[in-house]
C-alpha positions in Angstrom: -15.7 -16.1 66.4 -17.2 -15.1 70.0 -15.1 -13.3 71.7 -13.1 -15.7 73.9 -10.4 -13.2 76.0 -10.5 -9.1 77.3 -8.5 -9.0 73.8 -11.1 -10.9 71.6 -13.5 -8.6 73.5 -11.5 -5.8 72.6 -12.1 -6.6 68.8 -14.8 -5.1 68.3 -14.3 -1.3 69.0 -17.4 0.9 67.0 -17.0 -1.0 64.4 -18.4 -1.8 62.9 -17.9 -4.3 61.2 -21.1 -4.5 60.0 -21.5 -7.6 59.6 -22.2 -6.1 58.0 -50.1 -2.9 62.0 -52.0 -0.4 60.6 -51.9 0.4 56.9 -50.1 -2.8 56.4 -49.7 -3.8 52.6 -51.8 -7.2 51.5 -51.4 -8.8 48.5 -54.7 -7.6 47.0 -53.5 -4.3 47.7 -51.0 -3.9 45.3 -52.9 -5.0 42.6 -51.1 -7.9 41.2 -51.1 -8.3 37.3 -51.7 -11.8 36.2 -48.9 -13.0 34.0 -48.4 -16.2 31.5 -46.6 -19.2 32.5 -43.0 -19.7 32.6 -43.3 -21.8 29.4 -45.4 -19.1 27.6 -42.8 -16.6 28.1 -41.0 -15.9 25.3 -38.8 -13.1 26.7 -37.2 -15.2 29.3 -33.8 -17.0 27.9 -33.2 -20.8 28.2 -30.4 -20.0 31.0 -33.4 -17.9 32.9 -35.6 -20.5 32.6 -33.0 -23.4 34.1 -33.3 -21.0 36.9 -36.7 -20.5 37.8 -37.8 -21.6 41.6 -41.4 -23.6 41.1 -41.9 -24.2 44.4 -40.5 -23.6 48.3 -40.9 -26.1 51.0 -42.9 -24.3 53.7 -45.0 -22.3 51.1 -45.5 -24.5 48.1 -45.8 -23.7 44.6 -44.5 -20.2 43.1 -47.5 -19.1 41.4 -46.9 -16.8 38.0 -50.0 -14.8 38.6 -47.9 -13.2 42.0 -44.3 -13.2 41.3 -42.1 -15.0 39.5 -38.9 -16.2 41.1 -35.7 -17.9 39.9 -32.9 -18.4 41.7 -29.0 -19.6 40.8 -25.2 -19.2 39.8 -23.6 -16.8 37.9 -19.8 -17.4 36.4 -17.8 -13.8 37.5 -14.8 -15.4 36.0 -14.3 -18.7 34.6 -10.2 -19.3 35.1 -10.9 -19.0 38.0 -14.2 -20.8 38.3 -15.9 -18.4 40.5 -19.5 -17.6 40.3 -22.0 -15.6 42.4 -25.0 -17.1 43.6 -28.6 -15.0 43.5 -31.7 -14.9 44.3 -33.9 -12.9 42.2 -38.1 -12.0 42.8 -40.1 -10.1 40.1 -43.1 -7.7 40.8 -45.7 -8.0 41.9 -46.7 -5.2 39.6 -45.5 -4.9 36.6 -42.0 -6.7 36.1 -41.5 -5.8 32.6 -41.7 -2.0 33.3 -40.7 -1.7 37.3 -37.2 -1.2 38.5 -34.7 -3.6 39.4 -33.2 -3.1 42.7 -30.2 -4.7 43.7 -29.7 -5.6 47.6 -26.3 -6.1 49.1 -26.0 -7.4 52.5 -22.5 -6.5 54.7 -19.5 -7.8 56.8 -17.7 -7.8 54.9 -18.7 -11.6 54.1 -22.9 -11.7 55.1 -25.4 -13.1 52.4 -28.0 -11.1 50.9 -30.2 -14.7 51.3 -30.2 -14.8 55.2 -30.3 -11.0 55.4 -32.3 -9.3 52.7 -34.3 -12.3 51.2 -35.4 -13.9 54.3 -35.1 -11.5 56.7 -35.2 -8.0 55.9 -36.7 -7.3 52.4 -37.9 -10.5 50.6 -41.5 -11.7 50.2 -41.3 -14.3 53.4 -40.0 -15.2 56.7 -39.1 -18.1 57.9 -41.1 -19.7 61.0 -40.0 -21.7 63.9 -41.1 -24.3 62.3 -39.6 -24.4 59.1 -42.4 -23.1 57.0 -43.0 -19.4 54.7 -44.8 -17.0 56.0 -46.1 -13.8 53.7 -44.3 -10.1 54.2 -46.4 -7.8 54.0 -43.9 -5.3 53.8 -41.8 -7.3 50.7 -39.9 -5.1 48.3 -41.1 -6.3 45.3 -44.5 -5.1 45.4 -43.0 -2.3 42.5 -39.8 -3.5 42.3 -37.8 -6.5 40.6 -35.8 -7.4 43.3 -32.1 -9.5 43.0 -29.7 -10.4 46.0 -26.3 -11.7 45.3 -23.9 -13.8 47.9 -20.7 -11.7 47.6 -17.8 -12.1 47.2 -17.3 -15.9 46.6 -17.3 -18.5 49.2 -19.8 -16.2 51.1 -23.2 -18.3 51.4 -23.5 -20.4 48.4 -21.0 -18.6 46.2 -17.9 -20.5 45.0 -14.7 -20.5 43.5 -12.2 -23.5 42.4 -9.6 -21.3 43.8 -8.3 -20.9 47.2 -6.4 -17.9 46.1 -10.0 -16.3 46.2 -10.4 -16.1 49.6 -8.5 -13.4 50.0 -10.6 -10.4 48.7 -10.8 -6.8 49.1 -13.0 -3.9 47.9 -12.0 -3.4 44.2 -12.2 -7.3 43.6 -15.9 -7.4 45.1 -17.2 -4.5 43.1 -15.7 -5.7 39.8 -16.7 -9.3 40.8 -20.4 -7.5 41.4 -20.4 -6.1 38.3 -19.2 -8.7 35.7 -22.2 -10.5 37.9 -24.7 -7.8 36.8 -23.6 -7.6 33.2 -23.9 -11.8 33.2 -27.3 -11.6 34.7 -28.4 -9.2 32.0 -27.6 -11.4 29.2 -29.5 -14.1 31.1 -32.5 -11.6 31.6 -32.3 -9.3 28.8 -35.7 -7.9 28.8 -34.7 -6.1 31.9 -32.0 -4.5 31.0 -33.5 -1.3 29.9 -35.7 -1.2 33.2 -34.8 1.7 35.6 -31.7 -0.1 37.8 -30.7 0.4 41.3 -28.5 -0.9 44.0 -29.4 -0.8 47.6 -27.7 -1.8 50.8 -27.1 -1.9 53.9 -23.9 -1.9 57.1 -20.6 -2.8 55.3 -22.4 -2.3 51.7 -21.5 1.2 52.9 -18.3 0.3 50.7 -20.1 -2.0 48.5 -22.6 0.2 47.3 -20.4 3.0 46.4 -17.9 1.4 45.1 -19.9 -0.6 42.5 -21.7 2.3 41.9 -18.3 3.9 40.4 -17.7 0.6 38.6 -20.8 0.9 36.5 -20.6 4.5 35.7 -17.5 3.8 34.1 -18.6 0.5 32.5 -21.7 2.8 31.0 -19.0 4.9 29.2 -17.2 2.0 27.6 -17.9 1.7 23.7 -18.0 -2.3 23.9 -20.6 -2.6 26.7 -24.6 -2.4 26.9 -25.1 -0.1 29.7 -27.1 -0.2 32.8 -30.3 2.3 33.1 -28.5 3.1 36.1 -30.7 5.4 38.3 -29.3 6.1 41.4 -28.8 4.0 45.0 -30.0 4.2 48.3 -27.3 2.5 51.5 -28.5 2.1 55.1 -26.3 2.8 58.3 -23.4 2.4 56.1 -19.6 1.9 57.3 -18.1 4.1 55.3 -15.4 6.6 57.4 -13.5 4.9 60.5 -13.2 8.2 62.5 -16.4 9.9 61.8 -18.1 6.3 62.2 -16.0 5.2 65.3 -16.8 8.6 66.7 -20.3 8.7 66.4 -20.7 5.3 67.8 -18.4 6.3 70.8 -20.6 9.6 71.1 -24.0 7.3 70.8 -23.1 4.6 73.5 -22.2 7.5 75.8 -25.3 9.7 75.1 -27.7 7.2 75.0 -26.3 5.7 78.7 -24.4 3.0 77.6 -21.0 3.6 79.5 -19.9 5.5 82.1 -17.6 8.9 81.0 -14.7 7.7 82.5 -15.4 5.0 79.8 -15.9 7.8 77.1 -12.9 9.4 77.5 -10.4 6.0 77.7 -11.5 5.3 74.6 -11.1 8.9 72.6 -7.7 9.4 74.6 -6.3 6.1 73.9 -7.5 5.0 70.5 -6.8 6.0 66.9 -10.0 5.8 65.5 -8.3 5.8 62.2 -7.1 2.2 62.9 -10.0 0.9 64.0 -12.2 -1.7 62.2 -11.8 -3.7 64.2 -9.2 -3.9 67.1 -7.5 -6.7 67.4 -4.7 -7.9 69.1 -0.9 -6.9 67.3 -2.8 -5.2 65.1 -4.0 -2.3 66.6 -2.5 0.8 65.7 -3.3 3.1 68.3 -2.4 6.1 70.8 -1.8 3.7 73.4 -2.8 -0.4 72.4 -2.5 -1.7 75.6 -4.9 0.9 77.3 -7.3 1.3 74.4 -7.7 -2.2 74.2 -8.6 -2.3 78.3 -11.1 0.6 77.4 -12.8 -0.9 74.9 -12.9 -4.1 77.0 -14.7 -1.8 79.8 -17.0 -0.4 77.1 -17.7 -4.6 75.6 -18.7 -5.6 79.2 -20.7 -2.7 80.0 -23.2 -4.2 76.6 -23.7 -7.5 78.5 -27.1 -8.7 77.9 -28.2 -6.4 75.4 -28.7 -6.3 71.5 -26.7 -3.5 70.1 -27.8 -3.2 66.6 -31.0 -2.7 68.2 -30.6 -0.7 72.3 -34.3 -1.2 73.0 -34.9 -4.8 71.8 -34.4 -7.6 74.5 -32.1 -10.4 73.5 -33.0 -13.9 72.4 -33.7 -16.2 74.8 -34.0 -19.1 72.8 -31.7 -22.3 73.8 -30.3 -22.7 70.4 -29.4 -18.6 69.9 -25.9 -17.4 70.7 -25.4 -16.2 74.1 -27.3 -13.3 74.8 -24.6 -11.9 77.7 -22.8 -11.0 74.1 -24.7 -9.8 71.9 -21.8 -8.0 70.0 -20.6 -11.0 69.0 -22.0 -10.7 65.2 -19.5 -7.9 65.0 -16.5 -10.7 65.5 -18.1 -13.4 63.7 -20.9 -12.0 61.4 -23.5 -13.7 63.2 -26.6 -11.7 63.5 -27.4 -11.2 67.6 -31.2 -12.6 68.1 -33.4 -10.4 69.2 -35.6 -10.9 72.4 -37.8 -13.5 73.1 -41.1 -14.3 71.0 -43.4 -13.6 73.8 -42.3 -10.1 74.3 -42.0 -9.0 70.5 -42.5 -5.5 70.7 -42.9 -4.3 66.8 -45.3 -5.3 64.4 -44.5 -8.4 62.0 -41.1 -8.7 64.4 -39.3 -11.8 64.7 -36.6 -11.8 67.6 -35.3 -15.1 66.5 -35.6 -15.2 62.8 -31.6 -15.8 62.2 -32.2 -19.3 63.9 -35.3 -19.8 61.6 -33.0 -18.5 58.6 -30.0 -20.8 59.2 -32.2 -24.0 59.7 -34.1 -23.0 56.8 -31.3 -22.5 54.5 -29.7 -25.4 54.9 -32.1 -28.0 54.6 -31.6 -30.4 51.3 -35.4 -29.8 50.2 -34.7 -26.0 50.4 -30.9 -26.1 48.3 -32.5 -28.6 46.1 -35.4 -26.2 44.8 -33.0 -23.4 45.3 -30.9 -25.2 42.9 -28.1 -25.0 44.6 -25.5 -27.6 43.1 -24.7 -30.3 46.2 -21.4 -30.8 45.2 -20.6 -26.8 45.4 -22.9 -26.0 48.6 -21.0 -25.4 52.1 -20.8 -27.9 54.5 -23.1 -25.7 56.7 -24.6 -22.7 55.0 -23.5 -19.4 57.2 -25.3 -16.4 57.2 -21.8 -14.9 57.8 -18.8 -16.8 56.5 -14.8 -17.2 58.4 -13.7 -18.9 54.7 -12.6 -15.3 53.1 -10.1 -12.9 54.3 -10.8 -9.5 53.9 -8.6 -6.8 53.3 -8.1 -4.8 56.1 -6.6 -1.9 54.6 -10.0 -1.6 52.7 -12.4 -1.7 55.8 -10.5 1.1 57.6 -10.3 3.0 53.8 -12.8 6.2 53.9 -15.6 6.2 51.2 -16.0 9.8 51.0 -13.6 10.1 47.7 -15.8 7.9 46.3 -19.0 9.9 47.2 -17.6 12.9 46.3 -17.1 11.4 42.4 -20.6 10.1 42.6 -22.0 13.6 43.6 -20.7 14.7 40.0 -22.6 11.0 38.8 -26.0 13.3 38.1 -27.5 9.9 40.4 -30.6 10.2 42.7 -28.9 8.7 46.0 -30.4 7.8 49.5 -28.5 7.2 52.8 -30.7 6.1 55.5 -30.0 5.6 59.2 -32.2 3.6 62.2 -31.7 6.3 64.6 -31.6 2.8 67.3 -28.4 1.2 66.3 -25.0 1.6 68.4 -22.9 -0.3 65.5 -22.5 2.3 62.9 -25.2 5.2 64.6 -26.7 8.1 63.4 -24.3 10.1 64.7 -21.8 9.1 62.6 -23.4 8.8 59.8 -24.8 12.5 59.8 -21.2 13.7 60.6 -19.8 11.7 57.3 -22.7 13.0 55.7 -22.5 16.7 56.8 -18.6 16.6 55.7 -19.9 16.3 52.1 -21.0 19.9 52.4 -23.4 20.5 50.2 -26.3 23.2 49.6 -29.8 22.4 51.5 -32.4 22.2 48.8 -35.1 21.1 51.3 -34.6 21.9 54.9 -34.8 19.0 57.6 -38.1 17.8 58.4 -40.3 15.0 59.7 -41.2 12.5 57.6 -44.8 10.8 57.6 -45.3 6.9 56.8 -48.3 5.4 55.3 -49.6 4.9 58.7 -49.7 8.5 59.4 -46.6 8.4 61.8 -43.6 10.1 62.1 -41.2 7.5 59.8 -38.1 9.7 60.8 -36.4 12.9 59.9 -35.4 13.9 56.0 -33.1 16.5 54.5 -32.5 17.3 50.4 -29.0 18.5 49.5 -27.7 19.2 45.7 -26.6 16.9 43.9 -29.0 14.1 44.6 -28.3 13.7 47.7 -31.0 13.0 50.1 -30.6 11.8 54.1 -33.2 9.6 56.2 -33.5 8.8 59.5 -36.0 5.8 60.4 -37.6 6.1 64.0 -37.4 3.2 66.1 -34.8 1.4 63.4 -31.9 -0.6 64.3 -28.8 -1.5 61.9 -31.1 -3.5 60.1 -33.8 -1.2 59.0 -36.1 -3.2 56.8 -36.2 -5.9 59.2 -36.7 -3.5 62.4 -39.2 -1.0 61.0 -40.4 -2.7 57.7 -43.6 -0.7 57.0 -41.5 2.4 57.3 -39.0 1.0 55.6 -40.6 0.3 52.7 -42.4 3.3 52.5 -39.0 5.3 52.6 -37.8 3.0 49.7 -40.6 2.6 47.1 -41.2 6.7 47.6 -37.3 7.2 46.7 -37.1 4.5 43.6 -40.7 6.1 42.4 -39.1 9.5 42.8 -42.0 10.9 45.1 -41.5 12.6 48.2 -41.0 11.4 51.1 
């Protein structure tokens, strides 16, 4: 939903929701291993096999001696007849022996397709005109890579209930992980590879939270577990005051609205309350003048992106409106950013969510996707209106959840683009400092492949590592990818950063 009235407007307070060059890598650089046919493979199961993608309109055949791709549904709970779709890419290295590295897109209610796979983190982009094109950047040059549409009736996920669509966090992370314990039996020769889950926005509670799920399910008798290593989450949602207070601190430090501004909003609003505003439901100090505050703040971000302050909108005549470009916050759509002819960042596409969309839901593309026609949306969504969230569980803090994963013994990553005004740095490093934990490695620059300053890093106990990415919005991999991928493959490979 756009917002539509000063109220609608008002929605979207910090929140959050989330919805949620040089030394660039070529694929002769990683080395690729060549690999036997899918029909010479004995380790892959029958189910695997029903699954595997042969070929994608716009870039033809999937050739074994790259990567291997399969792609399909997975039953979370048959009562109910609920399954997760996935997507799932194998190195390009060596899949029998490199991790697997689960991605989780936001929202709550975004796909993993039209933001990891596509977008962010997958091995191609879409083009204006509706072919592949290579990323160079692609996260499964080391890594086995699998992105799951969660919870159901997000993307091409399902369920023959209607009860369904109204989810919350303990439902998504179980769902998640029956998912993951299914997928193993369809792909058992992985499941003693090293296994991690990644993230990014509203998977700030979806990370963690299925993170807790498996540890548990690794102590039960009756199941195989997971070589669960650890997890890495990017400018994750994960406490509504630090979050909502960072983000009002960012806008104002960064000259996004005026201190009389500033202060309406921290005198008038429980921050507590907010994820987002929304008209009768917003439990605040004072509604009525936090809501005209936050209004003030909304207008005052006309014509500019702001997962991203320093990229220009899209101008293209199909993209949402650029005079709102918080409008993904009320109705997951992704904002588009800038123009193509003034793409300011390497391998950047300002309009790719219009390439995704059109992509996505074209009956070539579904057909060798093998999506089932009967179960596929009317219009696939990179962001769907068909669930209702919990509310309760977007405004719940995460930080009892880290605190049991800091006793885990995981290796765990939380990243920030220091560019985003959704969920900022700011807030991120105040969550993050509340953990208070010893500094094993003092804060310091960090140096991508290129040679550049990637950001700013500090090593705490317990596994606990922070990461600023320079020039990054809320999106990281798809803002900065060669930094981002340099920040990921030297975490899951355990090198330093």
């Amino acid at each position: 939903m756009r917002a539509k009235s000063s109220s609608a407007v008002a929605t979207a307070l910090l929140v959050t929701l989330l919805f949620v060059g040089t030394g660039a890598i070529t694929f002769k650089d990683v080395g690729t291993t060549l690999r036997m046919s899918a029909n010479e493979r004995p380790e892959l199961t029958k189910e695997a096999l029903s699954d595997k993608v042969s070929h994608l309109p716009g870039w033809g055949s999937i050739q074994e001696d790259e990567f291997g791709m399969f792609a399909g549904y997975v039953t979370v709970d048959e009562d109910a007849g609920r399954a997760l779709f996935y997507i799932y890419v194998e190195s390009r290295n060596d899949p029998a022996k490199d991790p697997v590295v689960l991605w989780l897109n936001g929202g709550p209610g975004c796909s993993s397709l039209g933001g990891g796979f596509l977008s962010e983190l997958g091995p191609f982009y879409p083009t204006p005109h509706g072919q592949l094109q290579v990323n160079d950047y692609a996260w499964n040059h080391k890594a086995n890579v699998l992105f799951i549409e969660a919870p159901a009736f997000v993307g091409f996920s399902y369920s023959n209930s209607s009860e369904d669509r109204v989810v919350g966090d303990k439902r998504t992370a179980q769902d998640n992980h029956t998912f993951l314990k299914n997928w193993f039996k369809r792909f058992p020769h992985l499941q003693k590879n090293p296994f991690w889950i990644s993230g990014e926005s509203y998977a700030g509670h979806y990370v963690p939270t299925l993170a807790a799920e498996i540890i548990e399910g690794n102590k039960r008798a009756d199941e195989t577990p997971f070589n669960f290593k650890g997890l890495l989450v990017g400018n994750a949602w994960t406490d509504p005051v630090l979050d909502n207070h960072g983000a009002l601190d960012f806008w104002y430090s960064h000259g996004l609205i005026a201190h009389t501004t500033y202060d309406g909003v921290r005198e008038n609003c429980d921050f507590s309350r907010v994820g987002p505003l929304k008209q009768g439901q917003n439990v605040s100090k004072d509604e009525a003048l936090c809501d005209a505050f936050v209004e003030e703040a909304m207008n005052t971000f006309t014509g500019i992106n702001i997962y991203d302050i320093y990229a220009d909108v899209c101008l293209a005549p199909d993209s949402s409106n650029p005079a709102i470009a918080l409008g993904r916050v009320l109705d997951g759509h992704r904002a588009g950013l800038s123009t193509r002819a003034a793409v300011l960042k390497s391998r950047y596409d300002p309009c790719v969510d219009n390439e995704v969309e059109a992509y996505l839901n074209r009956k070539d593309v579904q057909e060798a996707l093998h999506v089932i026609p009967g179960l596929a949306p009317k219009k696939w969504k990179d962001c769907t209106h068909d669930i209702h969230y919990s509310r309760d569980d977007v405004l719940t803090s995460m930080l009892p959840v880290w605190h049991e994963l800091l006793e885990s013994g995981l290796d765990m990553l939380v990243y920030t683009g220091d560019v985003d005004a959704i969920v900022p740095v700011t807030g991120t490093r105040a969550w993050f400092h509340s953990l208070a934990l010893p500094v094993k490695e003092k804060w310091r620059p960090w140096v991508s492949a290129t040679g550049q300053v990637g950001g700013w890093t500090v090593r705490h106990a317990k596994g606990l590592t922070f990461a600023s990415v320079r020039g990054a919005g809320h999106m990281v991999p798809y803002t900065q990818p060669e930094r981002a991928y340099h920040m990921f493959n030297s975490f899951v490979q355990r090198q330093r950063l």
